[in-house]
N, C-alpha and C positions, 0 to 999 in steps of 0.2 A: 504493500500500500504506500510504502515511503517513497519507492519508487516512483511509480505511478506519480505519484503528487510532486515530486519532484521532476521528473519528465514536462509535466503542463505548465507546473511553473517555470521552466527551465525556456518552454515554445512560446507561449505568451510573453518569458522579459523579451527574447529574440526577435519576434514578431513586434513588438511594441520597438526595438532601437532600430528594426526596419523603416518602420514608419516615421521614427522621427530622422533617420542620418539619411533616407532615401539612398542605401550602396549601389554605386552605378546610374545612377538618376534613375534609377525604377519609379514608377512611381506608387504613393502611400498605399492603394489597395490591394496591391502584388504582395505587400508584407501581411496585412493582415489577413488576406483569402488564403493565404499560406501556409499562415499560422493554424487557421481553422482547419484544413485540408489535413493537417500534419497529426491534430489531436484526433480526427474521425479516421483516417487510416492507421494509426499505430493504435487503435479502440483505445484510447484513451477516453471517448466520450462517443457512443452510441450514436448513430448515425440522427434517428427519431428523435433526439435529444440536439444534438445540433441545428436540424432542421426547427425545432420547436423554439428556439434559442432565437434563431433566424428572425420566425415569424412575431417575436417579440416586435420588432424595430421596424414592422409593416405601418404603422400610423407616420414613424417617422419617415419612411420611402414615401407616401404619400406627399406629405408637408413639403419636403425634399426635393421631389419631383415639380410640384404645385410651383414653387418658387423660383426652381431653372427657370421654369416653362414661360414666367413672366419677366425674370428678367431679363433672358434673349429676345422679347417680343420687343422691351423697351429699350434694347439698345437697337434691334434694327430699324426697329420706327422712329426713331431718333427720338426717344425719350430723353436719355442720358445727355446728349449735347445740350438739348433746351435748357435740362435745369442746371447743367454744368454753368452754359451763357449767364443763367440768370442767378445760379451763387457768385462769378466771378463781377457782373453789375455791381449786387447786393454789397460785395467786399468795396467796393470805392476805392479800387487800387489799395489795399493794407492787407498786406501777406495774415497779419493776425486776424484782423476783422476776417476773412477767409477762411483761418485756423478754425476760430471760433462758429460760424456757422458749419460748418461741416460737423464739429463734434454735438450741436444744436442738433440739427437733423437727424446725424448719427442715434441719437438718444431717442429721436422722436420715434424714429425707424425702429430703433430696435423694443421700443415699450410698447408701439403697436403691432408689429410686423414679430417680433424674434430675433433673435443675435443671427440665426441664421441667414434672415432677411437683407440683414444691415452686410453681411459677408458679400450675399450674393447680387442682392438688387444697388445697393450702397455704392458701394467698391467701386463697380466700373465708372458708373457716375461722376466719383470724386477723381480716377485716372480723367475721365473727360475736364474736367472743371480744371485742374493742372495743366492741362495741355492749354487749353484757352487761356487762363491766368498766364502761362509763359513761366511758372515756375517747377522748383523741383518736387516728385512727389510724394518720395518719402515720407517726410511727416505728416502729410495729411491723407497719404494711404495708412499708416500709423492709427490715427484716430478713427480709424473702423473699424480696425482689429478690436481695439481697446473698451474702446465704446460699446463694440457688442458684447463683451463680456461684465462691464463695469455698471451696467443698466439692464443688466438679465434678472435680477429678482425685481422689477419695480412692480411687474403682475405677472401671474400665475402665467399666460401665453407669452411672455418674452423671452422665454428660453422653454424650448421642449424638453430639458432636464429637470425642469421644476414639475412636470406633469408627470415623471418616472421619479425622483424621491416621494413625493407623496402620494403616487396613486391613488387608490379609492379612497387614502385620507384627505383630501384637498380641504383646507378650510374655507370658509367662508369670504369673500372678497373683503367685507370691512375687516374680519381678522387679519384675513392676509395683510395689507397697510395698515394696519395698528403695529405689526410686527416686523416689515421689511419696510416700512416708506422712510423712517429715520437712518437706518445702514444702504440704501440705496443714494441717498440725496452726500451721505459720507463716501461711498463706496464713486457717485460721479464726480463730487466738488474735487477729493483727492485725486483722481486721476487726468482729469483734466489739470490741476496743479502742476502737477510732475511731467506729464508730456507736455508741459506747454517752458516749462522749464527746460527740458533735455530737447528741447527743439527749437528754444528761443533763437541760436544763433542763424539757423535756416528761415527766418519769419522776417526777416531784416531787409528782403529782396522787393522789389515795387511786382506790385500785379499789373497784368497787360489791364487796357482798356478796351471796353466793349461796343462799341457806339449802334449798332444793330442786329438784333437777333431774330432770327426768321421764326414766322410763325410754325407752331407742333401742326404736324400733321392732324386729317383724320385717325390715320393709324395710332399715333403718339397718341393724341388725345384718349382714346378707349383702353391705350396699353393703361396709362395713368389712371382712370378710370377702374381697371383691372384692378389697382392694386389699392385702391382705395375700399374697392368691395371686397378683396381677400382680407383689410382690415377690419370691416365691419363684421363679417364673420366670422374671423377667428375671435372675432370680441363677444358675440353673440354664443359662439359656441363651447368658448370658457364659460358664459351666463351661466350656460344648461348644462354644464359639467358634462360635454361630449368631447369625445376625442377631433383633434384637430386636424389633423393626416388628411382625409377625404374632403372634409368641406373645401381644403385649400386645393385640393388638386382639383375641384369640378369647377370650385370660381375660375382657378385660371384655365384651365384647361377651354372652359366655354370662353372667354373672352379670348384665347388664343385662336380657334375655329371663328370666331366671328370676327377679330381682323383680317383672318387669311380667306375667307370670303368675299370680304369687301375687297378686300385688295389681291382676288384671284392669286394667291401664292400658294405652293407646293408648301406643305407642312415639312419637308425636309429642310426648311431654309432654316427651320425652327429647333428641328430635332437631330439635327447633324451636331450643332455647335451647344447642348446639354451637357453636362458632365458626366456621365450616367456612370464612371468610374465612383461615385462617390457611394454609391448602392453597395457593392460588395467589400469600400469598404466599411461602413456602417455594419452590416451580415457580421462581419468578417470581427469585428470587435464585439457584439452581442456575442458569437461563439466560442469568445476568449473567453470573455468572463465567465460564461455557462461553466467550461472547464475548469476551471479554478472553483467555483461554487461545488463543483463535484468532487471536488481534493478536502473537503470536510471543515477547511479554514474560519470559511465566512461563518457556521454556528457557533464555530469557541470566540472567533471575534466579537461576534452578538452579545452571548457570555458576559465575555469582558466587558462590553458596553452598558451593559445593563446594572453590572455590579459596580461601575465607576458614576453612572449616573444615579444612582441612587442613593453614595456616598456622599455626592458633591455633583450637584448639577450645574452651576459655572465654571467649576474646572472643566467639569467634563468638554461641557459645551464649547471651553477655549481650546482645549487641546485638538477636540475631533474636529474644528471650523480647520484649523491650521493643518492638521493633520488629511486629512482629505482635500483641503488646496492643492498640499505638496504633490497626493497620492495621485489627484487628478491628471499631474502633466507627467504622470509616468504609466498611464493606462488610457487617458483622455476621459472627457470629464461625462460624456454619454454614457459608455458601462459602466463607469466608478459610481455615478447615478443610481444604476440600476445595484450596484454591491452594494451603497449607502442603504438605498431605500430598504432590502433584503434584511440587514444589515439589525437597521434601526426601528424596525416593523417589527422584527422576532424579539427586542430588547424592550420594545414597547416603553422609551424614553420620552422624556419630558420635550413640550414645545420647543423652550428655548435650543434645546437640544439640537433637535429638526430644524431646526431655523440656521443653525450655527452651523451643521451641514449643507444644507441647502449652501448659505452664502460660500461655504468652501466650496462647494460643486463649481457653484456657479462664477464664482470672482477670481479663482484659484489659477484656471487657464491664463489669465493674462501673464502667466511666468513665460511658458515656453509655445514653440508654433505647433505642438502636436495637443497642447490642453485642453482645447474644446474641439469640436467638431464644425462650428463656426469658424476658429480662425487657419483651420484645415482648408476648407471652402475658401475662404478671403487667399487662403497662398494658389490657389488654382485657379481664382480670379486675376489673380496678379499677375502666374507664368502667363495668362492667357493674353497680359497687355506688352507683356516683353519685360515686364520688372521680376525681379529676383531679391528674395530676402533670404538669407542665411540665419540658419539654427541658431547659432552663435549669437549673430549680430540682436534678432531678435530677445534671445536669451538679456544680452547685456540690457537692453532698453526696459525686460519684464520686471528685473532687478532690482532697478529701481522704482517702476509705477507700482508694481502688484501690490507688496507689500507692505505699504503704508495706507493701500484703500481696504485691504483684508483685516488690518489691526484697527484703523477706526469703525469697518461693519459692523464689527464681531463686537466692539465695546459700545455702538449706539443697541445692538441688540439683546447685550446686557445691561443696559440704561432701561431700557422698554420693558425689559421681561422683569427686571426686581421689582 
């Protein structure tokens, strides 16, 4: 049995330094379909059981899909230039004034839309808004990444990892914001602090001028449109405590069919340039974890959690917010999610508890580029404009924002909960 347990763990760390060093440019889903491949053919984990593992993260394909689908409508209908034109207007030539709406938006996107939104419909956007400004785009491809991690607990839909830590426990909306609105409002002030600091000297440069922007198309208009009804419904269907996966892939999906109608186009102009790599590997790290949940770890870890929180429920709380941060950018913060929630369900812990994991889930990834599953996406948005962020570089920058917006969440969330 030690074996065994050591073998899964052994393919998951493996599978998990794939995905973050990428050897050979592979790219991230070849590590984790790999991994998973590795534990069902060496029967390390039952085939039925893989497969059912899989079908866990079917809500998220959904959402996933839903969200490509619009973002590539709104870059070929020239959604993204328009509002690129019109943040670079808004800025009145001031690199900062620029900085600052973008991380504006950034927040907005991602409290209505999800971290994931803010990666995938976000991103290209702000590459557009750089080009037209005439400056560099680093830092303010930066503040996507960030943002969509730093404004994922504001509600329950701005990160589909909030809806896998508390599954059928989901509280109440007013609870929810009695309990995350103070560590979220910490969790964006400090990070926009610090990226605006470790980027000051890139913000010094004059923004191009804009003096006319061509009217959005038909097509732009309904793409924009598109994404305003995929807000309305993922807000509506948080209401009703339904899962969010489908509702988002029929809004977009029908508004992708009803531009390419109007404007007689082949749906492959659509569904060529999706990332559909990002499907197995989402699969592919649901079937880690499954593995490891089978090595017998995660019930003595519950154990322990149950017997520490019941001792001292603010330690508890400090240590596993921190502690599941870390653990997040070493497994990414989607199955760490589903480990938490397993985790902290069988231990049957106190609120704050849950709340101090959730924020580790959710704020944790802004360490490194493999932490969330959002800022996975935002590095695929990026190969796909010609920019390149390295592990590294990313790492040194997370270094500094992460961990000054995880220590003040964690302490507005023990201001709230005493």
């Amino acid at each position: 049995m030690a074996g065994v347990s050591a073998a899964t763990w052994g393919i998951a760390g493996l599978a998990t330094f794939g995905v973050i060093a990428r050897p050979w440019n592979l790219p991230e889903f070849i590590w984790a379909a790999a991994g998973a491949a590795l534990l069902v053919l060496l029967d390390l984990l039952p085939w039925p059981d893989a497969l059912a593992a899989a079908a866990k993260g079917m809500d998220v394909y959904f959402f996933l899909i839903g969200m490509m689908l619009l973002a590539e409508l709104a870059r070929k209908e020239g959604l993204f230039d328009w509002l690129a034109a019109q943040a670079v207007r808004w800025s009145n030539g001031s690199a900062k004034r620029l900085f600052l709406i973008v991380y504006v938006v950034g927040m907005a996107v991602t409290v209505l839309l999800s971290n994931d939104a803010t990666a995938v419909v976000l991103t290209p956007a702000v590459y557009a808004a750089t080009r037209a400004a005439k400056v560099e785009p680093p830092p303010y491809l930066f503040v996507c990444a960030f943002i969509a991690n730093a404004a994922s607990f504001v509600l329950p839909i701005s990160n589909p990892a909030n809806l896998v830590v508390f599954g059928a426990q989901m509280p109440p909306l007013s609870e929810w914001l009695r309990y995350f609105a103070l560590p979220s409002v910490a969790a964006i002030v400090a990070t926009y602090i610090t990226l605006r600091l470790t980027q000051r000297r890139s913000l010094d440069a004059a923004v191009a001028v804009i003096e006319q922007i061509p009217p959005l198309t038909v097509g732009g208009k309904l793409a924009a449109a598109g994404i305003a009804l995929t807000a309305v419904v993922l807000l509506g269907a948080s209401a009703l405590g339904r899962d969010l996966g489908l509702p988002t892939f029929v809004a977009s999906a029908a508004v992708t069919v009803i531009v390419l109608l109007i404007g007689r186009q082949s749906p492959m102009s659509i569904l060529k340039d999706v990332s559909w790599s990002v499907l197995p590997l989402v699969a592919g790290l649901f079937i880690l974890v499954e593995g490891l949940n089978e090595t017998g770890v995660l019930p003595s870890l519950a154990g322990t959690l149950k017997d520490a929180a019941m001792a001292s429920p603010q330690t508890t709380s400090w240590i596993a917010g921190i502690g599941v941060a870390v653990a997040s950018n070493l497994v990414n913060n989607l199955p760490m999610g589903l480990v938490a929630a397993t985790t902290s369900q069988a231990a049957q812990v106190p609120a704050q508890v849950t709340g101090a994991i959730l924020i580790g889930v959710d704020l944790g990834p802004n360490l490194s580029v493999t932490g969330s599953l959002a800022t996975i996406l935002w590095l695929i948005a990026l190969r796909r404009e010609g920019e390149h962020v390295a592990a590294w570089q990313f790492l040194k920058l997370g270094l500094i924002v992460m961990p000054p917006a995880l220590l003040l969440a964690l302490l507005a969330l023990s201001a709230v909960s005493s």
